[in-house]
Backbone as CSV, one residue per row, in Angstrom:
resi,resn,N_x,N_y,N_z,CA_x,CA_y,CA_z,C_x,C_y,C_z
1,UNK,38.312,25.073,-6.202,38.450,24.557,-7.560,39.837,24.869,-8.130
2,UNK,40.678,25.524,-7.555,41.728,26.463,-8.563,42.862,25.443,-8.024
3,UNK,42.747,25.120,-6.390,43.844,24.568,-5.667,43.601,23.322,-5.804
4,UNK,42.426,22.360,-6.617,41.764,21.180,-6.568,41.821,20.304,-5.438
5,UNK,41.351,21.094,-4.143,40.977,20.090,-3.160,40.470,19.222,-3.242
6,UNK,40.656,18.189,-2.509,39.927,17.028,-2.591,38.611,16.985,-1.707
7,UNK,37.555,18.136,-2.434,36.227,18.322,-1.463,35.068,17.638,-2.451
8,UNK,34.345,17.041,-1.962,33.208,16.120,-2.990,31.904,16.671,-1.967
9,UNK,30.871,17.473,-2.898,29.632,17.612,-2.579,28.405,17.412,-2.979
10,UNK,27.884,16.650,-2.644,26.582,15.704,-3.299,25.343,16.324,-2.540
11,UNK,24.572,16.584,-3.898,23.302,17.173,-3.529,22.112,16.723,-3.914
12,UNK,20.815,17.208,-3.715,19.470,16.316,-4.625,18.846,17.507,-4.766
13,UNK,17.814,17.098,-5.573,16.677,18.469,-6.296,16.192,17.835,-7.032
14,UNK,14.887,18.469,-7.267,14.021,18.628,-8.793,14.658,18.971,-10.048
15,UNK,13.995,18.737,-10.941,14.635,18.707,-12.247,15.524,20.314,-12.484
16,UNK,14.694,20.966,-11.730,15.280,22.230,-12.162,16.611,22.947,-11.405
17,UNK,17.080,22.099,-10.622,18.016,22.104,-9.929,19.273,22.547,-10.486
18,UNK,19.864,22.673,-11.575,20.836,22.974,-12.832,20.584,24.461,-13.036
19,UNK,19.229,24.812,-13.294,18.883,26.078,-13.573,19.636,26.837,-12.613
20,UNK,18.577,26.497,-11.061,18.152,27.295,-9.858,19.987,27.755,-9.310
21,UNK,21.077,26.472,-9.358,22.153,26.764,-9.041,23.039,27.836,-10.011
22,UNK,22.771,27.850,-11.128,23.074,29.448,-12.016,22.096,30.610,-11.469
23,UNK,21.409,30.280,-11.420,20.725,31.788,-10.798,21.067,31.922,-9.470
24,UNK,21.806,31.372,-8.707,21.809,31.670,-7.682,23.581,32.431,-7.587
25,UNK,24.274,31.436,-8.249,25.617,32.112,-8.806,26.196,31.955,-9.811
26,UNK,26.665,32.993,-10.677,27.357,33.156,-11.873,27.853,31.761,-11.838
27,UNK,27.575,30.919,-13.250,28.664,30.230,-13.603,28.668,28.471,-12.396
28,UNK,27.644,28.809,-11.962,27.710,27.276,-10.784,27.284,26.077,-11.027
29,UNK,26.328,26.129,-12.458,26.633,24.665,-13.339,27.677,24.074,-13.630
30,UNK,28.436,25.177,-14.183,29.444,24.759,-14.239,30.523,23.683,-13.612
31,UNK,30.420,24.127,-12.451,31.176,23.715,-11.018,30.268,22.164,-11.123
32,UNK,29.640,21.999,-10.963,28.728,20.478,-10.952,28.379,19.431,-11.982
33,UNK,28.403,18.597,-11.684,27.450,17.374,-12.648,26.483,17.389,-11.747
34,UNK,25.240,16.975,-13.253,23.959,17.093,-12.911,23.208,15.523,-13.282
35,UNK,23.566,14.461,-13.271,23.045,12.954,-13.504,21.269,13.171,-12.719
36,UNK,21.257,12.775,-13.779,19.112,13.037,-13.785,18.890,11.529,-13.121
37,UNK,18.214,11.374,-12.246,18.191,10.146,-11.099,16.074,10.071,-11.771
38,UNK,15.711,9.226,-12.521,14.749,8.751,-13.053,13.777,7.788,-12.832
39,UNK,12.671,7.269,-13.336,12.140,6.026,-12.645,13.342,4.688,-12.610
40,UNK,13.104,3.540,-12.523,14.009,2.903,-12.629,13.479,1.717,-14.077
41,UNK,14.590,1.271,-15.265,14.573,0.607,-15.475,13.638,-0.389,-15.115
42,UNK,13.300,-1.224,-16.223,12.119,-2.536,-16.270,12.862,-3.475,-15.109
43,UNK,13.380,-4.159,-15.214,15.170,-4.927,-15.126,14.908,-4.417,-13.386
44,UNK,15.282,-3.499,-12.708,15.352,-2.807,-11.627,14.031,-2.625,-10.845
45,UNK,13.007,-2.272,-11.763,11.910,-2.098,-10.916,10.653,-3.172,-11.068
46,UNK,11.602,-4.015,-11.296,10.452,-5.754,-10.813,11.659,-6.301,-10.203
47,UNK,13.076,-6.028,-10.190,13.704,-6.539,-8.785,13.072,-5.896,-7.679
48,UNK,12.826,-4.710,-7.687,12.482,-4.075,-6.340,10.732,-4.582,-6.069
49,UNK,10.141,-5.233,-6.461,9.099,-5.720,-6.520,9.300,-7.180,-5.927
50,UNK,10.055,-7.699,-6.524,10.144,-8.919,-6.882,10.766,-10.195,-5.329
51,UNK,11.976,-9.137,-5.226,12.854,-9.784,-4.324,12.580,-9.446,-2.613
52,UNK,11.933,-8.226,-2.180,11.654,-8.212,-0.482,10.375,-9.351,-0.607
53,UNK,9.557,-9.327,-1.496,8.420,-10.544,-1.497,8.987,-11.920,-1.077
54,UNK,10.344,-12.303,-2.402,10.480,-13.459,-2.450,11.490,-13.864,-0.772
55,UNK,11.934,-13.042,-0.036,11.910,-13.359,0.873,11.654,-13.681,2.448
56,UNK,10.472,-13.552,1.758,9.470,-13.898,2.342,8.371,-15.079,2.074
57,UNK,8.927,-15.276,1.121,8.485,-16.492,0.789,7.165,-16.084,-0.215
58,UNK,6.793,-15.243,-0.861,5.793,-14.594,-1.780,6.451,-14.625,-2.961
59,UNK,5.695,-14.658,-3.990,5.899,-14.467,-5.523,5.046,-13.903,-6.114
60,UNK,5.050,-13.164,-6.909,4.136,-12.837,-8.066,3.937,-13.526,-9.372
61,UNK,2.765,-13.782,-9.566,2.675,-14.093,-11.248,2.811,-12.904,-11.971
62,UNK,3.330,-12.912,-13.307,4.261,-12.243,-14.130,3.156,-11.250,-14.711
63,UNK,1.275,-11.432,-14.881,0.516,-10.654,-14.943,0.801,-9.136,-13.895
64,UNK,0.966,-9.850,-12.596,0.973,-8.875,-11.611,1.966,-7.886,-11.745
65,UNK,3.044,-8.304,-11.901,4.246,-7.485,-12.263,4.128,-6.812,-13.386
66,UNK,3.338,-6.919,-14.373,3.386,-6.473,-15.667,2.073,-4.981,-15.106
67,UNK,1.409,-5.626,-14.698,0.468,-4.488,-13.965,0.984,-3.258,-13.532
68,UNK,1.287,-3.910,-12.388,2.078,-3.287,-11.226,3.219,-2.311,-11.748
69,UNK,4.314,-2.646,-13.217,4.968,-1.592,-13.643,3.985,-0.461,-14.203
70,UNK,3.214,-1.128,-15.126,2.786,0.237,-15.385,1.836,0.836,-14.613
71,UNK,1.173,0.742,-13.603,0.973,1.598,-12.833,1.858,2.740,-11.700
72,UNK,3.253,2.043,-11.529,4.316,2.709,-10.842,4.599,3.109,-11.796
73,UNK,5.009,2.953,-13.220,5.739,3.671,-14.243,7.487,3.517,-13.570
74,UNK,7.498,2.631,-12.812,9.048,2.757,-12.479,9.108,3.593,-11.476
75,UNK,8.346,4.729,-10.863,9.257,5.340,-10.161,9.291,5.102,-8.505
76,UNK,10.357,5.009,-7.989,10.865,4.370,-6.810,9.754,4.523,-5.649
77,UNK,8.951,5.607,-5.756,8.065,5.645,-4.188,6.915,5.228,-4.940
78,UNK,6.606,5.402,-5.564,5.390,4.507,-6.359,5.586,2.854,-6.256
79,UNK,6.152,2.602,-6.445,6.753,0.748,-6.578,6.438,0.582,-5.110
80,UNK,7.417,1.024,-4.176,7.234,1.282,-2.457,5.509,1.288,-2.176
81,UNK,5.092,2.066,-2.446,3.706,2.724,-1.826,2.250,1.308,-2.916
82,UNK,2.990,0.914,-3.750,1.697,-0.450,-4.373,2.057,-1.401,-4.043
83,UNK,3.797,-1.615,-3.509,3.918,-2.976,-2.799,3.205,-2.882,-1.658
84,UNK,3.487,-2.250,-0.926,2.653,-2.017,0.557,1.146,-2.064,0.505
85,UNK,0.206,-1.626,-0.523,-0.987,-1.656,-0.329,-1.399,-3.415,-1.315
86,UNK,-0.844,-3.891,-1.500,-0.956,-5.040,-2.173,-0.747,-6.066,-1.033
87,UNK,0.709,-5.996,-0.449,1.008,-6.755,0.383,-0.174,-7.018,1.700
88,UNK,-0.790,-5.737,1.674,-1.933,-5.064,2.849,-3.411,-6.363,2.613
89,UNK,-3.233,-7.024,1.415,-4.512,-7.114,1.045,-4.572,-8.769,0.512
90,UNK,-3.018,-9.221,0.213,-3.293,-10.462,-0.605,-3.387,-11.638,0.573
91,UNK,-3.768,-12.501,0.627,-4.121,-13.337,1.357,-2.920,-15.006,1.026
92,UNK,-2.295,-15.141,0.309,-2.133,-16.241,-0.261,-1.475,-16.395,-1.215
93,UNK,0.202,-17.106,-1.628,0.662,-16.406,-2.898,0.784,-17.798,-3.864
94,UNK,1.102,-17.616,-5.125,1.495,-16.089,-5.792,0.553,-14.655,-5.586
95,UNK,1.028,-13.938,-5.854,0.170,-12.356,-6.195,-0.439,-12.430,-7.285
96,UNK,-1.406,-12.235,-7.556,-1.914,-11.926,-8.953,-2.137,-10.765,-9.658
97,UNK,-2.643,-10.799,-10.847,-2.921,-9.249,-11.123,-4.250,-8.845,-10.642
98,UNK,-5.149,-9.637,-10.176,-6.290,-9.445,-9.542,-5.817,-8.434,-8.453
99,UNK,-5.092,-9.227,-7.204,-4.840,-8.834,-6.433,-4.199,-7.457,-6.376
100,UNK,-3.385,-7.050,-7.414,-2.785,-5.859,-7.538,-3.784,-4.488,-8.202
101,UNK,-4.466,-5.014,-9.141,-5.451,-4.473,-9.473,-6.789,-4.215,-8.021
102,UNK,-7.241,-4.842,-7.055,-7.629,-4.612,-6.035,-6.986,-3.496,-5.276
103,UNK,-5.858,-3.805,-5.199,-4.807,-2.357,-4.420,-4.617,-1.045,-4.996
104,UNK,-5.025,-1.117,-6.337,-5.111,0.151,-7.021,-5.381,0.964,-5.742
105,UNK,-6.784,1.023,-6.048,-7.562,1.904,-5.592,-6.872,2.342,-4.235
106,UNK,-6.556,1.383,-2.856,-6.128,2.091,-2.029,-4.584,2.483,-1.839
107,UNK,-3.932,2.312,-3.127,-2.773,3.084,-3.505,-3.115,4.372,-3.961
108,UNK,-3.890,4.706,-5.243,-4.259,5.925,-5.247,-4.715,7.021,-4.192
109,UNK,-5.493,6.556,-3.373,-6.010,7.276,-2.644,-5.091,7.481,-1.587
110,UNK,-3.831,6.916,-1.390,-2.422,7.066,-0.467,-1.567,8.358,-0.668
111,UNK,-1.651,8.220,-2.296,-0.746,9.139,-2.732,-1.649,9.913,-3.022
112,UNK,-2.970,10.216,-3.330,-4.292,11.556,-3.580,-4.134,12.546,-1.905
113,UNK,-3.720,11.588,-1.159,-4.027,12.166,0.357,-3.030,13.049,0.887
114,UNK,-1.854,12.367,0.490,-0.628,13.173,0.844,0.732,13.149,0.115
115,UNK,1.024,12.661,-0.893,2.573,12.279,-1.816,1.835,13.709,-3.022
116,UNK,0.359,13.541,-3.839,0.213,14.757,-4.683,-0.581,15.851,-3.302
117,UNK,-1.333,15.718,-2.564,-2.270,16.677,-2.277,-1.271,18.117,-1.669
118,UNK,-0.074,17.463,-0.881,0.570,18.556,-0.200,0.896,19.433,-1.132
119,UNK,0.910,18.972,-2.596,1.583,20.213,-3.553,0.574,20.936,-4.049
120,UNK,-0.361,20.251,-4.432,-1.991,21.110,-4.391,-2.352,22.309,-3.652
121,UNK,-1.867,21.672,-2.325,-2.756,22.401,-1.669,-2.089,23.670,-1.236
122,UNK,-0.638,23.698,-1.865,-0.054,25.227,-1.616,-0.173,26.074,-3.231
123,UNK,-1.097,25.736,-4.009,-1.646,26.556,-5.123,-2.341,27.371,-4.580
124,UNK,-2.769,28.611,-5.492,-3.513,29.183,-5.992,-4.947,28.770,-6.343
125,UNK,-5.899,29.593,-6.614,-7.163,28.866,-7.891,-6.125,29.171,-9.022
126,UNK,-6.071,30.182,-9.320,-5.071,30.633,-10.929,-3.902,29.811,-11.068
127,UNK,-3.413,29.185,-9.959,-2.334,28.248,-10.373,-2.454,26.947,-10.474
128,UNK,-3.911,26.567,-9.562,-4.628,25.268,-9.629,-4.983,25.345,-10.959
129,UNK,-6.022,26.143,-11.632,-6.392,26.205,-13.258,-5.035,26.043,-13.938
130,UNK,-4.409,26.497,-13.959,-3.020,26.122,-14.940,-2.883,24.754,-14.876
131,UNK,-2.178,24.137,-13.980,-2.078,23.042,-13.689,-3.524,21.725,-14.372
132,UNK,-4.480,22.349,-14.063,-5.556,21.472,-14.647,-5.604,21.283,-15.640
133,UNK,-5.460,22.460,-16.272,-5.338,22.543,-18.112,-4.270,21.861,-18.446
134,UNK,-3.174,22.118,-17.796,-1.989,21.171,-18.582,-2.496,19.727,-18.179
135,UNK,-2.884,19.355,-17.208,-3.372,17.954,-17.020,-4.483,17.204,-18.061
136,UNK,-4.906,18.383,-18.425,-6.076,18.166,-19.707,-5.305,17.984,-20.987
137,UNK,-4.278,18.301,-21.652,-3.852,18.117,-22.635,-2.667,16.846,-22.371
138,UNK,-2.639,16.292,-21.434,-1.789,14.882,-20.999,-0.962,15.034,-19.871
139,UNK,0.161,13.678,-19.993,1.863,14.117,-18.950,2.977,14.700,-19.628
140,UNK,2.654,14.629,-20.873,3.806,15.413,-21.316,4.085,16.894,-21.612
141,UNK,5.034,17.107,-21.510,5.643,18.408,-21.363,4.882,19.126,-21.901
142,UNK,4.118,20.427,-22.022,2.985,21.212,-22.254,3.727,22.429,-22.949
143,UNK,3.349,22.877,-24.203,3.726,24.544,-24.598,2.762,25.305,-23.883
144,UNK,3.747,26.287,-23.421,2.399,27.991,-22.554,1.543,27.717,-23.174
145,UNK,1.707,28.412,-24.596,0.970,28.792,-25.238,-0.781,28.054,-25.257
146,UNK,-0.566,26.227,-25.917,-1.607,25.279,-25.458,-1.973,25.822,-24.086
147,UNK,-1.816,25.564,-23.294,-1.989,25.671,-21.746,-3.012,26.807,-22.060
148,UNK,-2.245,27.867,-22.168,-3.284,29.231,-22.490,-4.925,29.544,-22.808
149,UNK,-4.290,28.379,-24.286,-5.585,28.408,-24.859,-6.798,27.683,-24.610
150,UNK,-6.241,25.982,-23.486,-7.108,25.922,-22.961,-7.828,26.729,-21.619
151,UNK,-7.081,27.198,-21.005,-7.949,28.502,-20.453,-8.221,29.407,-21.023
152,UNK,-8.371,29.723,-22.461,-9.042,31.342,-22.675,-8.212,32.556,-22.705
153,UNK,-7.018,32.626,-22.351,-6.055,33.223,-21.839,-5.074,33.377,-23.095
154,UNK,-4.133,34.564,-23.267,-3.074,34.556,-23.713,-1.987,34.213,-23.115
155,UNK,-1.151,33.847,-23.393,0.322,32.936,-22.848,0.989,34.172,-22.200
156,UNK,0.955,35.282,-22.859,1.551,36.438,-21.729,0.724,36.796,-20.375
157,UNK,-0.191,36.801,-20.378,-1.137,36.508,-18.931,-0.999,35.974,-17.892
158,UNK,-0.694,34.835,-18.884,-0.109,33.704,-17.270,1.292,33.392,-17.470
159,UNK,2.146,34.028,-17.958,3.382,34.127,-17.839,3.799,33.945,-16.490
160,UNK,3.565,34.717,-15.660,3.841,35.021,-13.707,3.197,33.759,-13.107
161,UNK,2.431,33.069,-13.525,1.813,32.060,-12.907,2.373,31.120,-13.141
162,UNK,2.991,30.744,-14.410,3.971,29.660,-14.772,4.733,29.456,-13.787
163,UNK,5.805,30.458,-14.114,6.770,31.047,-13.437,6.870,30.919,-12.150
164,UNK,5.758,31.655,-11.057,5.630,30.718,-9.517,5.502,29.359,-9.484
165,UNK,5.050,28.781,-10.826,4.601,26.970,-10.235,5.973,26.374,-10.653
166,UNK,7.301,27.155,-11.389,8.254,26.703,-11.393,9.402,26.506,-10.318
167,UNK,8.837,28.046,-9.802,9.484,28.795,-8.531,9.216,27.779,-7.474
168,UNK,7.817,27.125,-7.662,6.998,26.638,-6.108,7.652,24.942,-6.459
169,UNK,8.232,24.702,-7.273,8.854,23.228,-7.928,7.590,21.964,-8.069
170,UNK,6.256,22.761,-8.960,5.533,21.910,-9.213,5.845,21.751,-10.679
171,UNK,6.198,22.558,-11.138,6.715,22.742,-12.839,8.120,22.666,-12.763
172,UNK,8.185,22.643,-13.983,9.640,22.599,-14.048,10.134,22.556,-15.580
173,UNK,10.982,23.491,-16.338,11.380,23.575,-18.025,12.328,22.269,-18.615
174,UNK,11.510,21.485,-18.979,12.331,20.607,-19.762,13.170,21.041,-21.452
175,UNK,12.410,22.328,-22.056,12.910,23.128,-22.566,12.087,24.377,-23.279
176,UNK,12.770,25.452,-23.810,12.249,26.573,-23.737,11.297,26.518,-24.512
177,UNK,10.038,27.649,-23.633,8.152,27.046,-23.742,7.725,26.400,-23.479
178,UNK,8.115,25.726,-23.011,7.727,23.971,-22.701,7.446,23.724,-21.094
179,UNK,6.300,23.041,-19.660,6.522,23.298,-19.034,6.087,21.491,-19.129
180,UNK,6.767,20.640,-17.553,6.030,19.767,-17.281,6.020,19.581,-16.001
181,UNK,5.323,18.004,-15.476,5.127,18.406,-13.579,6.057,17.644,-13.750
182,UNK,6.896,18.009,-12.465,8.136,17.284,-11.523,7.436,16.252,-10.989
183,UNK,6.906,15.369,-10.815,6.841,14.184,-10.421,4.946,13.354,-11.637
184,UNK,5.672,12.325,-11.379,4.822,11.353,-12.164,3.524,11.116,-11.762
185,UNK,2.706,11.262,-13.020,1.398,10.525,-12.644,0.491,12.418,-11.982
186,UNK,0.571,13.375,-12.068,0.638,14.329,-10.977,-0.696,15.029,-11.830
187,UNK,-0.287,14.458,-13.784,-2.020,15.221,-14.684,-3.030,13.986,-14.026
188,UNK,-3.181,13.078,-13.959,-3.717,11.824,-13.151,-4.573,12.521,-12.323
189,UNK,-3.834,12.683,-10.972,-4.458,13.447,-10.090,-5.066,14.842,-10.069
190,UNK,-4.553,15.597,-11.183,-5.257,16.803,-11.153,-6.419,16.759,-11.792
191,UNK,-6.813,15.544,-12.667,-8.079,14.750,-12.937,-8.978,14.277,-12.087
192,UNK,-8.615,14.217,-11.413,-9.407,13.533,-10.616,-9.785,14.097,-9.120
193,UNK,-8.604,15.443,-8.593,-8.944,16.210,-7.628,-10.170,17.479,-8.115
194,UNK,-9.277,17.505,-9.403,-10.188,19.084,-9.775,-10.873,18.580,-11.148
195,UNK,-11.860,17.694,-11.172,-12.750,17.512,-12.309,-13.227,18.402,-13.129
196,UNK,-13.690,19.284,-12.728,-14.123,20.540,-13.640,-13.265,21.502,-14.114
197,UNK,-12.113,21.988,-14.842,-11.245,23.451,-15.038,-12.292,24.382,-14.721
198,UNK,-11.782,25.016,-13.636,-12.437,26.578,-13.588,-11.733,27.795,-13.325
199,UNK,-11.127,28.796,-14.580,-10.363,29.806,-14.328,-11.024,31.150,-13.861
200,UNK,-10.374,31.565,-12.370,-11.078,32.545,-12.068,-10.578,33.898,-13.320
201,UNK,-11.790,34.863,-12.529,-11.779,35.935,-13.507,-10.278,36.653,-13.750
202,UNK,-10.289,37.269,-14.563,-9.383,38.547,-14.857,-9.719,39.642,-13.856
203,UNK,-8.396,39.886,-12.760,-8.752,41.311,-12.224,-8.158,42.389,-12.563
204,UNK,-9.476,43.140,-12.907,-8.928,44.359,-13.754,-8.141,45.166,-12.622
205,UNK,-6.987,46.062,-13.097,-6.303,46.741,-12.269,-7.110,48.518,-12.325
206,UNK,-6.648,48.512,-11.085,-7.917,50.201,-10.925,-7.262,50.999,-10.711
207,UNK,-7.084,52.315,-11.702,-6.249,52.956,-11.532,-6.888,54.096,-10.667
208,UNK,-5.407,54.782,-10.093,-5.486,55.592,-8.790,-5.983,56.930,-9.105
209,UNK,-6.915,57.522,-8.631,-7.642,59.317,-8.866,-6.621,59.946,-8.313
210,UNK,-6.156,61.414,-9.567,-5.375,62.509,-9.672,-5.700,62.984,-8.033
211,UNK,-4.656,63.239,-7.653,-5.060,64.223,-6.371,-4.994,65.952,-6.558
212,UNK,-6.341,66.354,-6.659,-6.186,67.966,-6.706,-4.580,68.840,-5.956
């Protein structure tokens, strides 16, 4: 930086990626731009819908597409993963919203199996319950505190549990108190994997007998 080489280094991460590079060294935000790479634009993500179809000679009616965004919400492997189970299924074009609405289901269950389950399934129960509860109060960004209270819990309790699901990059601080999931659609699935919230107990800590 001092001699301004001409060195260019391009990297990717989760949202928290800005943080994680200051904690790792004094001052290393600094050193970087951080451009937040997002779902895509309306405009962008019915081109990416729109155009591998049309050459192929497929079209969609404008229902379907209107569907079809808001179920991807824009974001790039979502769009990918409902074209493919749509394409899997329509017989005859245009596409409809019938037809896309038919693919739901075995889009969900694509991404239930392996795009959310792999992150699931390296929880906790105590970190699975967190996660559920915030899925219970919506997708947006969650205060501890809420979170807490829908488990029963004080916000200092599960302080450490936050904290690993930030560590583990299922969470992530959009700002201070505030936690939300790194990828879209993710309270969805925690609806629907873990129907019931169930926070295991409090383990009491046992303290150690004086030795004569």
């Amino acid at each position: 930086m001092q001699r301004k080489l001409p060195i260019t280094f391009v990297g990717a991460g989760l949202p928290q990626i800005a943080e994680l590079a200051g904690d790792a060294k004094s001052y290393a935000e600094r050193l970087f731009q951080f451009p937040k790479i997002d779902s895509l634009n309306e405009p962008d993500a019915r081109q990416a819908l729109i155009e591998p179809s049309r050459a192929e000679g497929v079209t969609f009616e404008s229902g379907a597409i209107t569907l079809a965004l808001e179920i991807s919400q824009g974001y790039p492997y979502f769009i990918q993963e409902l074209g493919f189970q749509v394409w899997e299924i329509v017989e005859s074009s245009p596409i409809t919203r019938d037809d896309v609405e038919t693919a739901r289901e075995g889009y969900e269950a694509k991404l239930d199996s392996s795009f959310f389950r792999v992150r699931l399934d390296r929880a906790t129960p105590l970190q699975t319950a967190y996660m559920r509860a915030m899925a219970e109060l919506g997708p947006e960004a969650q205060k501890a505190s809420d979170v807490a209270k829908v488990m029963g819990r004080e916000s200092t309790q599960l302080g450490p549990t936050r904290a690993e699901l930030i560590d583990m990059g299922l969470l992530y601080t959009p700002e201070h108190g505030y936690a939300a999931f790194t990828v879209p659609d993710f309270d969805k699935f925690m609806m629907r994997a873990v129907p019931t919230l169930v926070v295991p107990e409090l383990q009491k800590r046992t303290r150690k007998k004086k030795q004569d």
